[in-house]
Kinemage of the C-alpha trace (Angstrom):
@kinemage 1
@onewidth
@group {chain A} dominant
@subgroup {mainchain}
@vectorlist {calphas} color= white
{ca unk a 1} P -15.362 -3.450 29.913
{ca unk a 2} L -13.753 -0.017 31.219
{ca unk a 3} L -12.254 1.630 28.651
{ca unk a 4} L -9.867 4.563 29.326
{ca unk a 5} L -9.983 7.296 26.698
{ca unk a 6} L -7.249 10.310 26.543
{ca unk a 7} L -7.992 12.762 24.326
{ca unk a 8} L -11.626 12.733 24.941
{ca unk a 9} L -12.709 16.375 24.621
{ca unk a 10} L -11.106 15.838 20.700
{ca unk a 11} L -13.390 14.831 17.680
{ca unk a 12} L -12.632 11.249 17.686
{ca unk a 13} L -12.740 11.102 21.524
{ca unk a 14} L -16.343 12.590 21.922
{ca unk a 15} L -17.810 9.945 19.290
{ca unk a 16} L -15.807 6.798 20.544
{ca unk a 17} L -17.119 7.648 24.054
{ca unk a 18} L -20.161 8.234 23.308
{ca unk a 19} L -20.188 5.049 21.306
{ca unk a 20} L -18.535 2.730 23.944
{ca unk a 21} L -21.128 3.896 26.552
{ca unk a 22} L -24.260 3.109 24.255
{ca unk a 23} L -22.527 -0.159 23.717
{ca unk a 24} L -22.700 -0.480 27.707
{ca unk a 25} L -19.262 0.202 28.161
{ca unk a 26} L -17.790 2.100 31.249
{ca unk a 27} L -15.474 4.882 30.103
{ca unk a 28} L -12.542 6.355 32.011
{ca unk a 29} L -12.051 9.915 30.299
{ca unk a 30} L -8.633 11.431 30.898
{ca unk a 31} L -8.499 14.691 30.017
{ca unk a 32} L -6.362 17.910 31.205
{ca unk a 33} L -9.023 19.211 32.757
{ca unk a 34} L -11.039 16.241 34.663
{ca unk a 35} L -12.694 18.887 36.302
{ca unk a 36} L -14.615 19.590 33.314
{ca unk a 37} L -16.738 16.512 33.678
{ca unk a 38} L -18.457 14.416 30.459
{ca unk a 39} L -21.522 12.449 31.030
{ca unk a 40} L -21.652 9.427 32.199
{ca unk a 41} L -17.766 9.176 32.153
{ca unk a 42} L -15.173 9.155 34.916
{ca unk a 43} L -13.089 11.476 34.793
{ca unk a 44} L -9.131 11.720 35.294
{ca unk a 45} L -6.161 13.698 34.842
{ca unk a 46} L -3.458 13.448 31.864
{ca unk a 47} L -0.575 15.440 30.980
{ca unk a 48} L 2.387 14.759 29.511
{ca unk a 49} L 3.980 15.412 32.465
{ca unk a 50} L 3.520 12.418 34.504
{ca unk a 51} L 2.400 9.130 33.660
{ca unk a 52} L -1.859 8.930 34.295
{ca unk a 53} L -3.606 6.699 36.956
{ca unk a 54} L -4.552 3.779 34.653
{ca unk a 55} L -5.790 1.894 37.426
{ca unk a 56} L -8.822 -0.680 36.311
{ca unk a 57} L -9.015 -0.242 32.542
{ca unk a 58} L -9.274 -3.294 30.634
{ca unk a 59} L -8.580 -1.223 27.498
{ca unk a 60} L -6.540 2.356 27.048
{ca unk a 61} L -7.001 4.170 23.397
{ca unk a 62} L -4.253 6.822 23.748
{ca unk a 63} L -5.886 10.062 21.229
{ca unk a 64} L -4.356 13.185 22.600
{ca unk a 65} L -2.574 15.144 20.706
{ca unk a 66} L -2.121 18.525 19.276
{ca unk a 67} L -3.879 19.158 15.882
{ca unk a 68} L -1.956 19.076 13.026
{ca unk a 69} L -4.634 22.292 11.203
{ca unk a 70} L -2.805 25.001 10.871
{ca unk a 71} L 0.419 27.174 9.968
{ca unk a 72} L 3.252 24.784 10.986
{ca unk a 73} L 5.253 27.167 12.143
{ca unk a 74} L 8.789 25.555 14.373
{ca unk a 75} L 6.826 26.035 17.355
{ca unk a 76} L 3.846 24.327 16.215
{ca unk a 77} L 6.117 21.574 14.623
{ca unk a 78} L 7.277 21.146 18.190
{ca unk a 79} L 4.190 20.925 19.853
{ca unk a 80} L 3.214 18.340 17.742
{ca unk a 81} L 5.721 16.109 18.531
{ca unk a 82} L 6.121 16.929 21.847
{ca unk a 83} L 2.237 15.867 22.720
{ca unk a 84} L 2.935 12.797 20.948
{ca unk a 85} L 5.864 11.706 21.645
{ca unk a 86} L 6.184 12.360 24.912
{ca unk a 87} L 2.605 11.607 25.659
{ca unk a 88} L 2.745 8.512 24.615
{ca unk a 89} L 5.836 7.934 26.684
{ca unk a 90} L 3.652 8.424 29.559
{ca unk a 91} L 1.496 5.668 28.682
{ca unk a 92} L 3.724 3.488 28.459
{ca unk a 93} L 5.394 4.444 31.614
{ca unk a 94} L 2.217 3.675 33.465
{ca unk a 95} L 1.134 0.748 31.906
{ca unk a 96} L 5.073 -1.072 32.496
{ca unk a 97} L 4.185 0.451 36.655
{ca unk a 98} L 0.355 -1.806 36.645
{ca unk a 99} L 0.148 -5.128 38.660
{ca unk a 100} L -2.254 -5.604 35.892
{ca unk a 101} L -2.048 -4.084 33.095
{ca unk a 102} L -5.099 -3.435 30.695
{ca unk a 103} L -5.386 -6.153 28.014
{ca unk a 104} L -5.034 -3.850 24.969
{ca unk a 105} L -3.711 -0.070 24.013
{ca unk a 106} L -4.929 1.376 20.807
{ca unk a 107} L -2.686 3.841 19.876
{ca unk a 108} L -3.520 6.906 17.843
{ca unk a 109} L -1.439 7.572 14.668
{ca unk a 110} L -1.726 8.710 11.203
{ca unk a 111} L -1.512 7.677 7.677
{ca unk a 112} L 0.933 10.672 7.613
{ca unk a 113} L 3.436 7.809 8.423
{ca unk a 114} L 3.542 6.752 4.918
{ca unk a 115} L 4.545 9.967 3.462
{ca unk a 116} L 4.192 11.227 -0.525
{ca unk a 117} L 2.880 7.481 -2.113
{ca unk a 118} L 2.148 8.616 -5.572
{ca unk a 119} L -0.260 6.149 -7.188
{ca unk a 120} L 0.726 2.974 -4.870
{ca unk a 121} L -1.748 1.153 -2.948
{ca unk a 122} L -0.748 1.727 0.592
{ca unk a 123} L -1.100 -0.992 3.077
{ca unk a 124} L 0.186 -1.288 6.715
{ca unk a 125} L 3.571 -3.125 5.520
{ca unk a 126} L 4.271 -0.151 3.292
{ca unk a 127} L 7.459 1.620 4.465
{ca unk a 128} L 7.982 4.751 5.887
{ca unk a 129} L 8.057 8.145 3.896
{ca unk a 130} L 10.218 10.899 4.406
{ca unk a 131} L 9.779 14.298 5.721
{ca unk a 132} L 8.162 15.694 9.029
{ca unk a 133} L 5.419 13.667 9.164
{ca unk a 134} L 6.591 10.671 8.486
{ca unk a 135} L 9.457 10.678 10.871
{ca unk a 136} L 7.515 12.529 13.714
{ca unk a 137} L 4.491 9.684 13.373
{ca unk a 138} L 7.518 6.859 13.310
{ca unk a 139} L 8.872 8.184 16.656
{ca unk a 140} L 5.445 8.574 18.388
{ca unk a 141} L 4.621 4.857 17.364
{ca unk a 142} L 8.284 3.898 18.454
{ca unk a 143} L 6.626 5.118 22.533
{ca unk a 144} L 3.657 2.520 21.825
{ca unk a 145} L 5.998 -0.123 21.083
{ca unk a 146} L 7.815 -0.500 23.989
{ca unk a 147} L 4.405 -1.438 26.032
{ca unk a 148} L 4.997 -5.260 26.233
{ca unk a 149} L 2.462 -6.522 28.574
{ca unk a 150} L -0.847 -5.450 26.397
{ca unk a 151} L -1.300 -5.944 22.951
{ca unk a 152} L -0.843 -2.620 21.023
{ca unk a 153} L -2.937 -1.383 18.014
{ca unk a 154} L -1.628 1.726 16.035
{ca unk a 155} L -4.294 3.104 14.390
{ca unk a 156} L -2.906 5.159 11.689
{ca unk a 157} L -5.818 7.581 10.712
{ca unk a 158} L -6.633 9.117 7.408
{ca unk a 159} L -8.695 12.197 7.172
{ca unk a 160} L -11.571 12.104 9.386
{ca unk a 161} L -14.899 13.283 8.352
{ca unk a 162} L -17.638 14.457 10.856
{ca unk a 163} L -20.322 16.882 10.939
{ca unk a 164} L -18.983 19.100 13.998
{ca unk a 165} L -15.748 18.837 13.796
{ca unk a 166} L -12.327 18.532 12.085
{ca unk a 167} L -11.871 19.697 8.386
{ca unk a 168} L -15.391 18.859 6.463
{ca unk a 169} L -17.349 21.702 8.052
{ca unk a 170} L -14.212 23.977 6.977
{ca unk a 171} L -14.420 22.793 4.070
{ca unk a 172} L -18.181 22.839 3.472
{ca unk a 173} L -18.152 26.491 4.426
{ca unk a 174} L -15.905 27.081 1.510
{ca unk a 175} L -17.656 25.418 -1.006
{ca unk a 176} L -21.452 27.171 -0.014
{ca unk a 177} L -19.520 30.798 -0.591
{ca unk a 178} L -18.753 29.256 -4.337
{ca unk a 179} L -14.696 29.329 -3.604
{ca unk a 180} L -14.643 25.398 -3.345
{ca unk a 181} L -12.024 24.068 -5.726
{ca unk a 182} L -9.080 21.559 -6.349
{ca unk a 183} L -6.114 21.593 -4.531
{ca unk a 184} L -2.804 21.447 -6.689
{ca unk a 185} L -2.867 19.638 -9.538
{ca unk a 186} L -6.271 17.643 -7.725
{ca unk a 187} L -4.694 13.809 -9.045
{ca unk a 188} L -3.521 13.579 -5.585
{ca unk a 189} L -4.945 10.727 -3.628
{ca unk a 190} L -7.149 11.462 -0.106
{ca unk a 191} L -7.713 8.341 2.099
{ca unk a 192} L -10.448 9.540 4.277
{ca unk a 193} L -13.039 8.047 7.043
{ca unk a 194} L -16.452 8.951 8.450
{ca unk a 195} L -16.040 9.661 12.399
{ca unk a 196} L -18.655 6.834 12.957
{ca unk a 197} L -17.201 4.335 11.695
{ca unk a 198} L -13.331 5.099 12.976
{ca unk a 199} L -15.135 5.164 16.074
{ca unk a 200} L -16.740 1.974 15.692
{ca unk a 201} L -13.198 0.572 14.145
{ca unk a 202} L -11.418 1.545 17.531
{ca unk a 203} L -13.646 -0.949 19.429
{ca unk a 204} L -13.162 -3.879 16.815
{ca unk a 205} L -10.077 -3.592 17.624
{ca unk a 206} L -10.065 -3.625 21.243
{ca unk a 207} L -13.159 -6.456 21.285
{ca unk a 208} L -10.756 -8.658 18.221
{ca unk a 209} L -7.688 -10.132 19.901
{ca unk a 210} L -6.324 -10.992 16.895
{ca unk a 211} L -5.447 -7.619 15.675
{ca unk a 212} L -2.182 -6.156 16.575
{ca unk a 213} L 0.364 -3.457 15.044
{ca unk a 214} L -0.470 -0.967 12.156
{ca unk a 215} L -4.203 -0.795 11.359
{ca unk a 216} L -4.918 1.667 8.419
{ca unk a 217} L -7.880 3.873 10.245
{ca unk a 218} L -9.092 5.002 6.169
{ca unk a 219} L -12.447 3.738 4.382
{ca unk a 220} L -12.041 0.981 1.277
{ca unk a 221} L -12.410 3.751 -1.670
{ca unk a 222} L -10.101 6.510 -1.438
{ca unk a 223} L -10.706 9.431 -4.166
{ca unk a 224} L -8.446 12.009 -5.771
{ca unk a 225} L -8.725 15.670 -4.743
{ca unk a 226} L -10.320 16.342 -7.778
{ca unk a 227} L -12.852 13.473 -7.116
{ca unk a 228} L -13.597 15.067 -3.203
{ca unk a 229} L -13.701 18.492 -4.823
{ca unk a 230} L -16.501 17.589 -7.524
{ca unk a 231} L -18.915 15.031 -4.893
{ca unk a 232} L -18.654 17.809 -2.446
{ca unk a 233} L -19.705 20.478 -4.592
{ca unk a 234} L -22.627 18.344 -5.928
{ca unk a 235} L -23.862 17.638 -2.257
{ca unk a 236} L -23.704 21.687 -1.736
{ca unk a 237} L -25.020 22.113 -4.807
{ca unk a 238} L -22.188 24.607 -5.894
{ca unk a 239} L -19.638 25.433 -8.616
{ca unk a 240} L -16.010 24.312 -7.644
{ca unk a 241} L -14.243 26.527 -10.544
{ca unk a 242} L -11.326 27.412 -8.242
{ca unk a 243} L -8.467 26.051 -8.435
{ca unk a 244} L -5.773 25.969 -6.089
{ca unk a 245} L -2.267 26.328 -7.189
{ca unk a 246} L 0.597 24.236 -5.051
{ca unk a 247} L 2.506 26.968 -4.777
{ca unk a 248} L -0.029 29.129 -3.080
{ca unk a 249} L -0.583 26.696 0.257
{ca unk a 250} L 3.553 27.104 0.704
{ca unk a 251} L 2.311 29.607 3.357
{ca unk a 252} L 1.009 26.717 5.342
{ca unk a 253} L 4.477 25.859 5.955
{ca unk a 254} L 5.592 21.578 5.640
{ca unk a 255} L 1.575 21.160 6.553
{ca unk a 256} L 1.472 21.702 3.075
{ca unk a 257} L 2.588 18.048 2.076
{ca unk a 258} L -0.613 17.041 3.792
{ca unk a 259} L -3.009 18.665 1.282
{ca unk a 260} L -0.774 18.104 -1.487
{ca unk a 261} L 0.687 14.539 -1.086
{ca unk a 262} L -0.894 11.537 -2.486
{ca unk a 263} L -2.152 8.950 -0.389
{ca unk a 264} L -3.759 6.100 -1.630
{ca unk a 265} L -4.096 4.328 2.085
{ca unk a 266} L -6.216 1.437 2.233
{ca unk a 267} L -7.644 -0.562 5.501
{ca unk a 268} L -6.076 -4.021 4.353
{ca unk a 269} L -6.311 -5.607 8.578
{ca unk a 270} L -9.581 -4.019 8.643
{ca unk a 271} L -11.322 -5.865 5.907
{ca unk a 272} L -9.004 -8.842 6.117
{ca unk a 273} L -10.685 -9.236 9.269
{ca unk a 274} L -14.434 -8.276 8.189
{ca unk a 275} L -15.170 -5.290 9.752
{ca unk a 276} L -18.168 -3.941 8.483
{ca unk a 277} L -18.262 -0.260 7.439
{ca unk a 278} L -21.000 1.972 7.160
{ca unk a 279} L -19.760 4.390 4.943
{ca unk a 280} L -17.243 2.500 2.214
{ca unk a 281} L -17.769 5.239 -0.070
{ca unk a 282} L -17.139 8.792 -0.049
{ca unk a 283} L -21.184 9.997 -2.076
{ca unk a 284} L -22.315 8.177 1.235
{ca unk a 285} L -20.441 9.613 4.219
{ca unk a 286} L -21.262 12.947 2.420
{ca unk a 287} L -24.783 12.619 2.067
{ca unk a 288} L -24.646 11.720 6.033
{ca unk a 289} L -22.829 14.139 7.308
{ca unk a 290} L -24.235 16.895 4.969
């Protein structure tokens, strides 16, 4: 199967390319720099500028984006939903153009949809929350929708855990200098994922032809912050006596609500259709990864 991958060069990209390729797949890697070239992948151009040359993939997974780390300052508020939305946009724009259009788009997203959830257990028919997030992640999905002629996935991702990349090597840093420590009140809910098996997730999905819509891109066992805080300072083998007041991480801006929310996400199409995971629980992934 050729698989065309946008966002490539990102964390999720790399390992989902990687992965398709071992699995025989060919990969199409659009990036905005296809001069830059990955290996064993054909490269081509994408910018939110113009729809991309889709030409020949069976299946599109649609992960560019810019990262939500960081001060979200108005600028940065707008360049997040500018590479979304309007990214997006372009996929669809190119797919509606095809003669024949690839069979299936996965469609990055985020459990950020969902908003603050408290205690619930989140599942993909849970309403959307309120607030930035929420609203920016509902008009980014709206662009996937209006693809008609593949089947679309949106993969709603919690927070993704890798070795070289994204938040746990941040993290990890923190906690080996002794400063690791709850955020807010730490009974805040994370729904988290290792990179492997999101990766390995995306192609269920495209290989299952019975999955379409939301799919909840989390593991089975969420934890509280306070939970995270503790395994990951036993792994490191360090104190976590700090403590983190809410009020301090206001300087983060509305990207705030994303450490201090509660999110309780759980991969209900996932399991309901038996995908296997590697990494269920969090001790696990850690003790990978770490």
């Amino acid at each position: 199967m050729n698989i065309g991958i946008t966002g490539v060069s990102g964390l999720i990209g790399r390992r989902l390319a990687d992965l398709a390729l071992r699995r025989g797949h060919e990969v199409v890697a659009f990036s905005r720099t296809p001069e830059r070239s990955l290996p064993g992948c054909t490269m081509r151009k994408f910018s939110v500028e113009a729809p991309p040359d889709l030409k020949g993939c069976d299946a599109v997974v649609h992960l560019a984006g810019e990262s939500v780390l960081g001060v979200w300052t108005e600028a940065k508020k707008q360049r997040i939903v500018q590479s979304r939305v309007q990214g997006t946009r372009r996929i669809a724009e190119a797919i509606a153009g095809m003669s024949h259009p690839p069979e299936v788009l996965v469609s990055g997203s985020a459990i950020g949809f969902y908003g603050d959830a408290g205690e619930s257990q989140v599942l993909e028919d849970a309403p959307r929350g309120s607030g930035f997030l929420p609203e920016t992640t509902e008009a980014w999905e709206a662009e996937a929708r209006k693809v008609t002629r593949s089947r679309v996935v949106l993969l709603r991702t919690g927070l993704v855990l890798a070795a070289n990349g994204g938040a746990l090597p941040l993290m990890a840093r923190v906690f080996r200098m002794g400063m690791g420590g709850c955020l807010g009140s730490g009974e805040q809910w994370a729904a988290w994922i290792h990179v492997e098996d999101l990766a390995r997730l995306i192609l269920f999905c495209i290989e299952n032809q019975e999955i379409a819509g939301p799919v909840n891109g989390t593991a089975p066992w969420p934890v509280r912050n306070s939970e995270l805080t503790r395994m990951l300072g036993a792994r490191l083998k360090r104190p976590t006596l700090f403590k983190v007041p809410g009020f301090a991480l206001r300087w983060l801006g509305e990207f705030s609500h994303e450490l201090l929310d509660s999110k309780r996400v759980l991969p209900g199409v996932a399991t309901g259709h038996g995908f296997p995971f590697g990494f269920p629980e969090l001790p696990g992934a850690l003790a990978n990864l770490l």
